[in-house]
C-alpha positions as CSV (number, residue, x, y, z in Angstrom):
1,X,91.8,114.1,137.5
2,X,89.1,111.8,136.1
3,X,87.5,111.4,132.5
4,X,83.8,110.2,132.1
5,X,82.3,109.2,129.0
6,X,78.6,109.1,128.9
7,X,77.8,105.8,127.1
8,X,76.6,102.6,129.1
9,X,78.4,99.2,128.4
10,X,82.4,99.6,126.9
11,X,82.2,100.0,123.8
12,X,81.9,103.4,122.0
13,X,79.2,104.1,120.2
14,X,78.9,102.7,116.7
15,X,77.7,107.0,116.2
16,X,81.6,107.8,116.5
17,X,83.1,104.6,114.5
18,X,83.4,102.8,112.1
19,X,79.9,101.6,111.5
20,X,78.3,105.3,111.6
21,X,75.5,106.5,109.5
22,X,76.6,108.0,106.5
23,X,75.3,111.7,108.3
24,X,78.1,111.5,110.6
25,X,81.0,110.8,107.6
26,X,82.9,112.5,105.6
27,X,85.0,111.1,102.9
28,X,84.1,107.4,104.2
29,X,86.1,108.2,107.9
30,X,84.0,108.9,110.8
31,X,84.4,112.5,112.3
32,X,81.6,112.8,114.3
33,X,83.7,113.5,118.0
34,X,82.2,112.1,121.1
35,X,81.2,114.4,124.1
36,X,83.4,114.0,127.6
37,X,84.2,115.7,130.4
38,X,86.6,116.1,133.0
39,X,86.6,116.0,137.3
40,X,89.0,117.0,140.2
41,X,90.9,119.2,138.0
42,X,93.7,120.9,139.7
43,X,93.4,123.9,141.5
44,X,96.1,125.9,139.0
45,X,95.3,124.4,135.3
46,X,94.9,127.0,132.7
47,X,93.8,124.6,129.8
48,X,93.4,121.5,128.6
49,X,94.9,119.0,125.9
50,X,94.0,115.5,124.9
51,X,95.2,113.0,122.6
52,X,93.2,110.1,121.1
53,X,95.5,107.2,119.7
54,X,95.4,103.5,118.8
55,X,98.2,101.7,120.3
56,X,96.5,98.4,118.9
57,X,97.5,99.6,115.4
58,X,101.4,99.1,115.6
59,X,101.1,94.8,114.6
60,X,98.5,96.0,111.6
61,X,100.6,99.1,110.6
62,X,103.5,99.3,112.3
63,X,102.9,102.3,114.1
64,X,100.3,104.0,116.9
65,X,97.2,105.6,114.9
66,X,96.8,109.2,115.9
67,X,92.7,109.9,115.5
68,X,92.7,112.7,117.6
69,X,94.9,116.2,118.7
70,X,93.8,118.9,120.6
71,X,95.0,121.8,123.2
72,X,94.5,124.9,124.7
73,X,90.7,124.1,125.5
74,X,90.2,127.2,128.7
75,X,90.1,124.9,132.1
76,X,86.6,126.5,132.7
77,X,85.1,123.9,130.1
78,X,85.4,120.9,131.4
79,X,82.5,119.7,129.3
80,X,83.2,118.9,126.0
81,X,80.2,118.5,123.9
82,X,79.5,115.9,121.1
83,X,80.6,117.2,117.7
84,X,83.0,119.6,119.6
85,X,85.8,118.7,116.8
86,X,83.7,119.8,113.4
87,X,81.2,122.3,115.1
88,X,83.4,124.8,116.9
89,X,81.0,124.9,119.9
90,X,84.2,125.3,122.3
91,X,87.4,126.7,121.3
92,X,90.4,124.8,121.2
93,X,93.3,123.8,118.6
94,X,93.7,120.7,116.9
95,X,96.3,118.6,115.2
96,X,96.6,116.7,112.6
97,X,95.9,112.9,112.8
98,X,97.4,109.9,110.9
99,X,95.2,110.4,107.5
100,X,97.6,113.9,107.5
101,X,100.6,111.7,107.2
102,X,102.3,110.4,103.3
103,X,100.9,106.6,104.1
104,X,97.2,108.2,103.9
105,X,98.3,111.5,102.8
106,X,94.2,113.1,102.9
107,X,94.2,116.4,102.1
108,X,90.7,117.4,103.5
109,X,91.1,119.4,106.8
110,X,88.0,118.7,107.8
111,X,89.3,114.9,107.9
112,X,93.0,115.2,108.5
113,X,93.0,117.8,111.6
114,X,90.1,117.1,113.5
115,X,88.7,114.2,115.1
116,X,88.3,110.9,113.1
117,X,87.1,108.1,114.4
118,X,88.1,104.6,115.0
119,X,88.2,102.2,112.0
120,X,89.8,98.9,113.6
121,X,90.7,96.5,110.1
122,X,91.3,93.5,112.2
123,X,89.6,93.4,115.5
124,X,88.4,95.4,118.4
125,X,91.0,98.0,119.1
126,X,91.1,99.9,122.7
127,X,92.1,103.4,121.7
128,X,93.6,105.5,125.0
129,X,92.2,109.1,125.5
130,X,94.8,110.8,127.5
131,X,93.7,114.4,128.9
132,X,96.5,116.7,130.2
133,X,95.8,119.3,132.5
134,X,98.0,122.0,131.8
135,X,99.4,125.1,133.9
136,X,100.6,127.2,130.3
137,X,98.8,127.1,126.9
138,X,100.7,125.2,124.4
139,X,102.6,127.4,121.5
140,X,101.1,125.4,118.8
141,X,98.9,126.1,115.9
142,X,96.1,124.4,113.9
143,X,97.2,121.4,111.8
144,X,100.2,120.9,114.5
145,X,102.0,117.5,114.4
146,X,102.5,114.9,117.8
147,X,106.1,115.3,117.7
148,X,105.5,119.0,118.4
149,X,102.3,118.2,121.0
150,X,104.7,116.0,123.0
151,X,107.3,118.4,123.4
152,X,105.2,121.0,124.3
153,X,103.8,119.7,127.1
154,X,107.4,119.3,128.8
155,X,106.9,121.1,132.1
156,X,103.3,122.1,131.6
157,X,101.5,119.0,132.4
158,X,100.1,119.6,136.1
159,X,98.3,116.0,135.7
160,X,97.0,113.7,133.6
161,X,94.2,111.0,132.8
162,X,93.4,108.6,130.6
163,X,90.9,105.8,129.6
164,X,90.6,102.8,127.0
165,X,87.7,103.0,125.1
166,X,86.9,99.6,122.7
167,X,85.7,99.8,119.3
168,X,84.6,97.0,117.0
169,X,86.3,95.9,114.0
């Protein structure tokens, strides 16, 4: 299985970050998702799930940054369009990120359960999109938590992919 990402050069665009135009931010955080898709899928995946988190956070926070949860996107969309996070143009479910927790504690939905993108304090950060490929939806809800994601995809997870994308401090 294979991710693609449809920018030229590393770095993601400044569109989905830290330094995008006030049109694609809510609340001063970035939520504007970028597109994707996904190749050489295996032949019996149901659905997808994908996690987006900052493992370049733990020395400034103490602790990976979760920007991104979703599952149970059908296997038959392996497209997934810009804006898929705030506009609903494919279904799928999705958690909550680190803003949801008590050190940010954000209460806006539309911020703490979607995408949000990356705000690196300190440096450029390489955030890790990992897509599963899944033979079983999940049995999780909107707003869901990682510690619920990751034991949900025990024996589910056909395979998986994943990709470092920079971002600039």
């Amino acid at each position: 299985m294979e991710i693609h990402l449809p920018w030229s050069g590393d770095q993601m665009p400044d569109k989905y970050a830290k330094y995008a135009p006030a049109v694609n931010m809510r609340g001063g955080y970035p939520i504007l998702s970028f597109p994707f898709s996904i190749s050489d899928v295996p032949v019996n995946t149901k659905y997808f799930a994908w996690s987006l988190l900052d493992y370049d956070a733990v020395p400034v926070g103490g602790f990976i940054w979760i920007h991104w949860l979703a599952t149970d996107l059908a296997a038959s969309t392996t497209e997934i369009p810009e804006n898929a996070s705030q506009s609903g143009a494919v279904h799928f479910i999705q958690g909550r990120n680190s803003n949801a927790g008590r050190m940010v504690n954000v209460q806006d939905p539309l911020i703490n359960q979607r995408y949000v993108g990356p705000q690196p304090p300190d440096q450029t950060h390489d955030y890790t999109l990992t897509v599963y490929a899944l033979n079983a939806p999940l049995e999780l809800e909107n707003g869901f938590w990682y510690n619920a994601f990751r034991r949900e995809l025990q024996g589910k997870v056909l395979a998986q992919a994943q990709v470092e994308i920079p971002s600039q401090s």
